[in-house]
VOPAGU-2260 file (C-alpha; in pm, 1 decimal, decimal comma):
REM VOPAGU-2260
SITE   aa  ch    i         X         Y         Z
SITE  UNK   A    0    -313,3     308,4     518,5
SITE  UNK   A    1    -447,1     375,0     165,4
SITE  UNK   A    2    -766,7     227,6      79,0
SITE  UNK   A    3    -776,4     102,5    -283,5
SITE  UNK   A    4   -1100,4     111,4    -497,9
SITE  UNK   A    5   -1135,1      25,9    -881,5
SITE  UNK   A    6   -1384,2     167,3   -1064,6
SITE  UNK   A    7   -1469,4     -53,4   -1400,0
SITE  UNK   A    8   -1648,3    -152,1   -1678,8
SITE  UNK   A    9   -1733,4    -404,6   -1969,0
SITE  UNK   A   10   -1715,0    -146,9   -2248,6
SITE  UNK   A   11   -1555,7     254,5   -2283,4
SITE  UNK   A   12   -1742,1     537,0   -2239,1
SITE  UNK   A   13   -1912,1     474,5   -1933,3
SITE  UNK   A   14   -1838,8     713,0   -1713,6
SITE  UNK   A   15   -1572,3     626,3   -1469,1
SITE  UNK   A   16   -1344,4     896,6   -1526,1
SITE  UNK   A   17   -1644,5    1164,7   -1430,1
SITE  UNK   A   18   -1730,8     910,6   -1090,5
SITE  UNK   A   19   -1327,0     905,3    -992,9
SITE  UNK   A   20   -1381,6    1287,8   -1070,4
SITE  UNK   A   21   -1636,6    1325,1    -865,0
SITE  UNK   A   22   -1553,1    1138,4    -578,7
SITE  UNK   A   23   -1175,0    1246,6    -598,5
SITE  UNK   A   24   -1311,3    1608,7    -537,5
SITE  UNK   A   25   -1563,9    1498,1    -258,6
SITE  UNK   A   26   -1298,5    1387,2     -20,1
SITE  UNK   A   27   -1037,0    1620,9    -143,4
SITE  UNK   A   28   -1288,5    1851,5     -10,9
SITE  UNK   A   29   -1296,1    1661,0     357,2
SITE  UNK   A   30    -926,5    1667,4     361,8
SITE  UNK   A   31    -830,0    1338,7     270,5
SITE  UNK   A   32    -513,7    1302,4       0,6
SITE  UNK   A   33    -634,1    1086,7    -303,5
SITE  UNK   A   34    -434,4     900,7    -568,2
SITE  UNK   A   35    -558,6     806,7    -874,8
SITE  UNK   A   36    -459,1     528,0   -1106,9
SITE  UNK   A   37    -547,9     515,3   -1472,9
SITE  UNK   A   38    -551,5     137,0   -1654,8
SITE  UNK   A   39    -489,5     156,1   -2083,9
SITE  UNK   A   40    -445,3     -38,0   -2347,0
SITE  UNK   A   41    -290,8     294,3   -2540,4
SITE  UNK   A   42      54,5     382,8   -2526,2
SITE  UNK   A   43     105,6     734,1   -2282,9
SITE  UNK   A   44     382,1     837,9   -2509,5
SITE  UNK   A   45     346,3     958,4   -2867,5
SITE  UNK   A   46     590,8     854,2   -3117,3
SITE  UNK   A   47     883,5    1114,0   -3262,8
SITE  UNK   A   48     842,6    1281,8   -2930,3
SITE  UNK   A   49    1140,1    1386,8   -2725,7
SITE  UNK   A   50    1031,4    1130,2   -2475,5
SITE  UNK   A   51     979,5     845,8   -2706,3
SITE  UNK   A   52    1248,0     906,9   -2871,6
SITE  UNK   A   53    1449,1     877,2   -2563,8
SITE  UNK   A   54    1329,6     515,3   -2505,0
SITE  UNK   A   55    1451,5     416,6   -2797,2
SITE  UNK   A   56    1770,9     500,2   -2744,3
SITE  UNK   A   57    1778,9     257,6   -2477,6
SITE  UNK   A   58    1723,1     480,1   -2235,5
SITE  UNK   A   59    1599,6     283,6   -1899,6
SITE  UNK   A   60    1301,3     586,7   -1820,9
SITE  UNK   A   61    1253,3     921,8   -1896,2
SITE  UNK   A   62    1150,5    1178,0   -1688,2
SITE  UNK   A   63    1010,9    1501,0   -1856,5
SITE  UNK   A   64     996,3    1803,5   -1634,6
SITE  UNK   A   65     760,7    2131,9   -1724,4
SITE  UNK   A   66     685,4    2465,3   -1513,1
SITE  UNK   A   67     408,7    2262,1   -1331,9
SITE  UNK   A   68     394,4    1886,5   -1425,2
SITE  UNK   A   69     608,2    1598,0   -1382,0
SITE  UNK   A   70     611,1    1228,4   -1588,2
SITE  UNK   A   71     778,5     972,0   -1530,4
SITE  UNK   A   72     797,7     729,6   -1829,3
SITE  UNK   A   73     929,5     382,6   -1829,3
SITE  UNK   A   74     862,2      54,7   -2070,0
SITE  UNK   A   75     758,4    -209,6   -1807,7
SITE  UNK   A   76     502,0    -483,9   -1820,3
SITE  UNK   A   77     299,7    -332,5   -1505,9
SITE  UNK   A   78      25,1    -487,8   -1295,4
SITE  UNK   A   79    -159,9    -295,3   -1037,5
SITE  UNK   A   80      67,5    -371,2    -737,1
SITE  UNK   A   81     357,5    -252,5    -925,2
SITE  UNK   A   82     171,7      91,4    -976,2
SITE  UNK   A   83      81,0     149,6    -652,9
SITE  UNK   A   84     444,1      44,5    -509,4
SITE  UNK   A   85     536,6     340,2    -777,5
SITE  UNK   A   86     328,6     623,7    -572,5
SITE  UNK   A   87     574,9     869,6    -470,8
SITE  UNK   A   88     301,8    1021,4    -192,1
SITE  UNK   A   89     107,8     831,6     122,7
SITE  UNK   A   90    -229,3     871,7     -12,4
SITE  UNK   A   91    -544,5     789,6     217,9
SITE  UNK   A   92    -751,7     699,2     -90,8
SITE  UNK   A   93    -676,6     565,2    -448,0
SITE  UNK   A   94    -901,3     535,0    -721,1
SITE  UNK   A   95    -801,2     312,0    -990,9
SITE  UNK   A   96    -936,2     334,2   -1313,4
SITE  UNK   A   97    -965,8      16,2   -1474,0
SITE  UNK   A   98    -779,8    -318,8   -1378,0
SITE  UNK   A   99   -1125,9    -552,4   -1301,9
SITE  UNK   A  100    -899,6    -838,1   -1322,2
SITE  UNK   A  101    -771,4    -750,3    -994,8
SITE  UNK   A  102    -861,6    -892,7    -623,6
SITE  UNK   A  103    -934,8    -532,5    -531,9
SITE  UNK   A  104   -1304,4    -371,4    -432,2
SITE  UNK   A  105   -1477,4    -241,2    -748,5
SITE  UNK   A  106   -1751,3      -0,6    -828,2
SITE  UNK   A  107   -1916,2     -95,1   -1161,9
SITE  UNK   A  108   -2049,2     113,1   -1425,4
SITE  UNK   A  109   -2293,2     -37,9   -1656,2
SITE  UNK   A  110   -2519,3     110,3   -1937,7
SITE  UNK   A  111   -2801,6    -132,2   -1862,1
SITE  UNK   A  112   -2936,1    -471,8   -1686,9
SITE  UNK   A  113   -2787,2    -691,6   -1934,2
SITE  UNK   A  114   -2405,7    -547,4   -1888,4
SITE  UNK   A  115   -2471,7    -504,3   -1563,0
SITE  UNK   A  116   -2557,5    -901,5   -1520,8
SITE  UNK   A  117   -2288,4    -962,7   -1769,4
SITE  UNK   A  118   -2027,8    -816,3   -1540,4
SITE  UNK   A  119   -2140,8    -905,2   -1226,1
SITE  UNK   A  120   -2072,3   -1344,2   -1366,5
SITE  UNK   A  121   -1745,9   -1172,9   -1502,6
SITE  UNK   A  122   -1582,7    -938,1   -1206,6
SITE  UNK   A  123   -1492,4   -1004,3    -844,6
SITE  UNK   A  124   -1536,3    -798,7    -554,7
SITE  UNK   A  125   -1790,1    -533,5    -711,0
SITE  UNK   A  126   -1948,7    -324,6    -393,7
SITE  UNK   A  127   -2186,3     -84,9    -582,6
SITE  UNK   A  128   -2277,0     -13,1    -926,3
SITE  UNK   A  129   -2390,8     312,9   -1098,5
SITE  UNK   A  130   -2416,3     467,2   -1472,6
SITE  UNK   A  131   -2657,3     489,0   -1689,0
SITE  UNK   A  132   -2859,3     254,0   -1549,0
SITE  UNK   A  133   -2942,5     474,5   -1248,1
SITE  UNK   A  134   -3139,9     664,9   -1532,0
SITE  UNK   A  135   -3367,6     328,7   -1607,6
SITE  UNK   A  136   -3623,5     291,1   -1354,3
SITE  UNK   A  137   -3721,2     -86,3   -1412,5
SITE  UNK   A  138   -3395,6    -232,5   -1536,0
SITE  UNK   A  139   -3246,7     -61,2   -1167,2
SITE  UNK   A  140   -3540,9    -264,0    -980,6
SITE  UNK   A  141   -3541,4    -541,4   -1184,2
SITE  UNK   A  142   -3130,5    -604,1   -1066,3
SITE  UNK   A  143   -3200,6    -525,6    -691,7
SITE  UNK   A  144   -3426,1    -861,3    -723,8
SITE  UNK   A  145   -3109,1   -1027,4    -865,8
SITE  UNK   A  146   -2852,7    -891,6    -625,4
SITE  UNK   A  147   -3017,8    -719,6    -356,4
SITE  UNK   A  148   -2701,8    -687,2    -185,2
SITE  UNK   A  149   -2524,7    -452,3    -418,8
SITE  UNK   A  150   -2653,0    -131,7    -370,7
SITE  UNK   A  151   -2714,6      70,5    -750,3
SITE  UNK   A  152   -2647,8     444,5    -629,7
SITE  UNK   A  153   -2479,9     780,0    -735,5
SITE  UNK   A  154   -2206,0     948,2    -635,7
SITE  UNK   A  155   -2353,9    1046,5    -276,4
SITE  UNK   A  156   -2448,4     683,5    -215,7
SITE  UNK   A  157   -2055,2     572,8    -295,8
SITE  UNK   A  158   -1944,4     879,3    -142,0
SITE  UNK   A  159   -2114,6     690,1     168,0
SITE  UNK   A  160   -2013,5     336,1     117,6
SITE  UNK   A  161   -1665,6     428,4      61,1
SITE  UNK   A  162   -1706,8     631,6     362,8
SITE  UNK   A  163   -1745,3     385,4     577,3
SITE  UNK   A  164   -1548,8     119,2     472,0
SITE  UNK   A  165   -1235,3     377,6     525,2
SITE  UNK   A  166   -1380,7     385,6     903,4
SITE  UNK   A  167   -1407,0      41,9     911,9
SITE  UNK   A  168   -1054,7     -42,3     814,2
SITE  UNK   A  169    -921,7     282,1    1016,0
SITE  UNK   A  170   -1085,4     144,8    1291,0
SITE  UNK   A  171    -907,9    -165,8    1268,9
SITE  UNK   A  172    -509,1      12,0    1246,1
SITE  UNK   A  173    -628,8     195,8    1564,2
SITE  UNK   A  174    -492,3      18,3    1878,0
SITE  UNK   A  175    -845,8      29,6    2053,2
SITE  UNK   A  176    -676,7     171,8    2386,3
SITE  UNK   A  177    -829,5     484,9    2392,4
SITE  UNK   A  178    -553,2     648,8    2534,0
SITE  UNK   A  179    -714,7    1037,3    2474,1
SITE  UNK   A  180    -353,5    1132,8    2379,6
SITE  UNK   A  181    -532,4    1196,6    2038,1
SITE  UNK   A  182    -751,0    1472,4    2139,6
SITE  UNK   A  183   -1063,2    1234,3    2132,1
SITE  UNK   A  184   -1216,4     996,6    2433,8
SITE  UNK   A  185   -1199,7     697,5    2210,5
SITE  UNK   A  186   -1047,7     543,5    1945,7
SITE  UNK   A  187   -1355,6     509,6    1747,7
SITE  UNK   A  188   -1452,6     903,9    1788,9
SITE  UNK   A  189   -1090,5     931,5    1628,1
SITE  UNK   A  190   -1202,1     744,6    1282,1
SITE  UNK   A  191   -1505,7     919,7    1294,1
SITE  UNK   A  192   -1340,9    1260,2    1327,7
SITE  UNK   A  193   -1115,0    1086,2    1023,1
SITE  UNK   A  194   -1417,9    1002,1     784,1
SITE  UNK   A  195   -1529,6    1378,5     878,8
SITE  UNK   A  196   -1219,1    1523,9     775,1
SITE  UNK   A  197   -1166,1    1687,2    1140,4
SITE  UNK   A  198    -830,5    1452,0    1198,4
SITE  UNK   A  199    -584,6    1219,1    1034,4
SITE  UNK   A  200    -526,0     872,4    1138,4
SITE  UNK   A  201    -150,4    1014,2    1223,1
SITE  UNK   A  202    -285,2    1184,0    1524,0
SITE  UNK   A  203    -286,2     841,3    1708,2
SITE  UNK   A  204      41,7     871,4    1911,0
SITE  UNK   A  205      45,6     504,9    1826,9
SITE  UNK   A  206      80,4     514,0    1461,0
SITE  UNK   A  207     217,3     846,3    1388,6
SITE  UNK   A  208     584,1     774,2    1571,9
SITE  UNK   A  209     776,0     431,6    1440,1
SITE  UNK   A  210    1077,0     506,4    1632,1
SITE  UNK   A  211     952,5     193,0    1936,7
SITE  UNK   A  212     651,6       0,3    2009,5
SITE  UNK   A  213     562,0    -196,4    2249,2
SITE  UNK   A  214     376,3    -451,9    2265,6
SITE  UNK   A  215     171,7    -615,5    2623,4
SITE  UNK   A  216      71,9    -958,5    2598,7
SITE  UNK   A  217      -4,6    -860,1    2201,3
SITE  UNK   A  218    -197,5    -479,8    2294,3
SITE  UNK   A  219     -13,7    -195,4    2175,1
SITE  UNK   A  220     110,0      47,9    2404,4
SITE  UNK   A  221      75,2     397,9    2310,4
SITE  UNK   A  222     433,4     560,4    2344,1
SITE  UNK   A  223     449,2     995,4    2262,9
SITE  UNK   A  224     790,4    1025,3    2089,7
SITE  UNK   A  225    1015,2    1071,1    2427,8
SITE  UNK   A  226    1005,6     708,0    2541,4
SITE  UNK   A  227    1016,1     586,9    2222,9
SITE  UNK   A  228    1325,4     776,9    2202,9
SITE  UNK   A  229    1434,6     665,5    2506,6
SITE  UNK   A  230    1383,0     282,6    2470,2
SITE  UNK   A  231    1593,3     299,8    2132,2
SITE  UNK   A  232    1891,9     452,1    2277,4
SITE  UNK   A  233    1894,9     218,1    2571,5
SITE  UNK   A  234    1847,3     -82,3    2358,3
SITE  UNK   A  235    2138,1      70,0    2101,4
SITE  UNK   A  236    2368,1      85,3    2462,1
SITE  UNK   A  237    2313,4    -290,0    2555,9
SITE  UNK   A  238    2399,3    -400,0    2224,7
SITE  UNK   A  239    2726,0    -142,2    2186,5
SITE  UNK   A  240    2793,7    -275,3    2511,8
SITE  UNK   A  241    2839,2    -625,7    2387,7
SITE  UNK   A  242    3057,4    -532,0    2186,9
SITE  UNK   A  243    2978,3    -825,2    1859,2
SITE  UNK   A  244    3265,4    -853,5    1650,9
SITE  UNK   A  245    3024,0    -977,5    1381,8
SITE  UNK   A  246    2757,2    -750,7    1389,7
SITE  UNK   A  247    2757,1    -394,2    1233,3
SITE  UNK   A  248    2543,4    -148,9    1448,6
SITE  UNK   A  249    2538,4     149,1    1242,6
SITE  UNK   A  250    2446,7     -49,0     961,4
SITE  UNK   A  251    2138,6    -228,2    1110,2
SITE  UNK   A  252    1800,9    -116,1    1075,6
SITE  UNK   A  253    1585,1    -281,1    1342,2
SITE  UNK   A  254    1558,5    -432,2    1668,9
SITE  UNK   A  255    1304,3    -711,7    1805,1
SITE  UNK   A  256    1337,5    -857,4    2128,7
SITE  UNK   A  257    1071,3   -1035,0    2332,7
SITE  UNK   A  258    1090,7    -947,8    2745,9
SITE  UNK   A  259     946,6   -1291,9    2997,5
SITE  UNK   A  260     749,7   -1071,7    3258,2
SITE  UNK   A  261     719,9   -1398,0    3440,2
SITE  UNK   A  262    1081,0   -1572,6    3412,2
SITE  UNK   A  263    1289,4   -1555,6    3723,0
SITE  UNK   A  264    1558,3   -1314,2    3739,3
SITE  UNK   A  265    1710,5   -1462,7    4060,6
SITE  UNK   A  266    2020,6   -1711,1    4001,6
């Protein structure tokens, strides 16, 4: 599960690289692995370079490789969901700077009440704002009486909010059987644990293994790795042993079958 959040605004120079920064190093700090996505209207590449010079030779992408960096380049129209199908890790948390055309929560950064108004009629989805305007007393008070339910914090107060809307939606991929197999009595103490940086979501038995699941009148049944294991090879035997001329095994890639508890089995 990655939880997406944009941080945006009207004009440059308002600080969202320093809050993606800041809040990047805040859960990097609790152990969580953050992404970050960076929106521009400027070209990465620089003209004459190696790299650019590459591309137009036709080249399809370039990938320059130093002692300690990476980059992938390529000449695509991108939107936002085709950069984050392009994340080569699983990241808990990304932080996308820019994109307020997108569907996605946003945290806005405004200068004052007037851009902050002005973006609020303009931008979907905003959760919390914060800039400069933190630094003007009555502007700040005078938007809570506008829209008094979009808080106007710092970086501790989104630290928070994001916080717990990562609980909320961990809470939600947990399978609510509170199994213990976890280490924890409950599901719930698991995403707390989570949010505190004392687990990952992967110790749920549940979602860490994909090998098998079952399902029990639609609940999840938590299965540790060995009967996972177990179903799939006695599945794969049924279906070898049916021997389908038309049907490749090896080259198949999933199984679903649905079992009648209650249909008779008696002829």
């Amino acid at each position: 599960m990655s939880l997406i959040i944009c941080v945006v605004s009207l004009s440059r120079l308002r600080g969202k690289t320093q809050v993606i920064n800041d809040l990047t190093k805040r859960f990097a700090e609790r152990g969580f692995k953050v992404a970050v996505i960076k929106h521009s209207i400027e070209s990465f590449d620089t003209p004459m370079k190696d790299t650019w010079r590459h591309l137009e030779s036709g080249s399809s992408e370039v990938i320059y490789v130093s002692p300690s960096e990476l980059v992938n380049i390529r000449r695509v129209k991108a939107d936002l969901n085709y950069a984050l199908s392009y994340l080569q890790t699983e990241p808990d948390i990304v932080f996308v700077e820019g994109f307020k055309s997108s569907d996605k929560p946003k945290i806005l950064c405004a200068k004052d009440l007037e851009e902050a108004k002005r973006g609020l009629k303009t931008i979907s989805n905003v959760i919390a704002i914060t800039g400069e305007i933190l630094n003007k007393e009555s502007q700040k008070k005078e938007l809570k009486k506008i829209y008094p339910n979009i808080p106007i914090t710092d970086v501790d107060g989104l630290f928070k909010i994001i916080s717990i809307m990562y609980l909320s939606e961990s809470k939600k991929l947990l399978p609510g059987l509170n199994c213990g197999r976890c280490g924890y009595r409950t599901c719930e103490e698991l995403a707390k644990a989570v949010i505190e940086g004392k687990a990952k979501l992967s110790n749920c038995v549940v979602l860490s293994t994909s090998i098998a699941r079952v399902k029990l009148d639609g609940r999840n049944i938590p299965l540790t790795k060995w009967p996972q294991v177990v179903i799939k090879e006695i599945v794969s035997g049924i279906l070898r042993a049916l021997k389908l001329k038309d049907l490749d095994l090896n080259s198949a890639k999933k199984v679903e079958m649905t079992v009648n508890l209650r249909e008779s089995t008696s002829e």
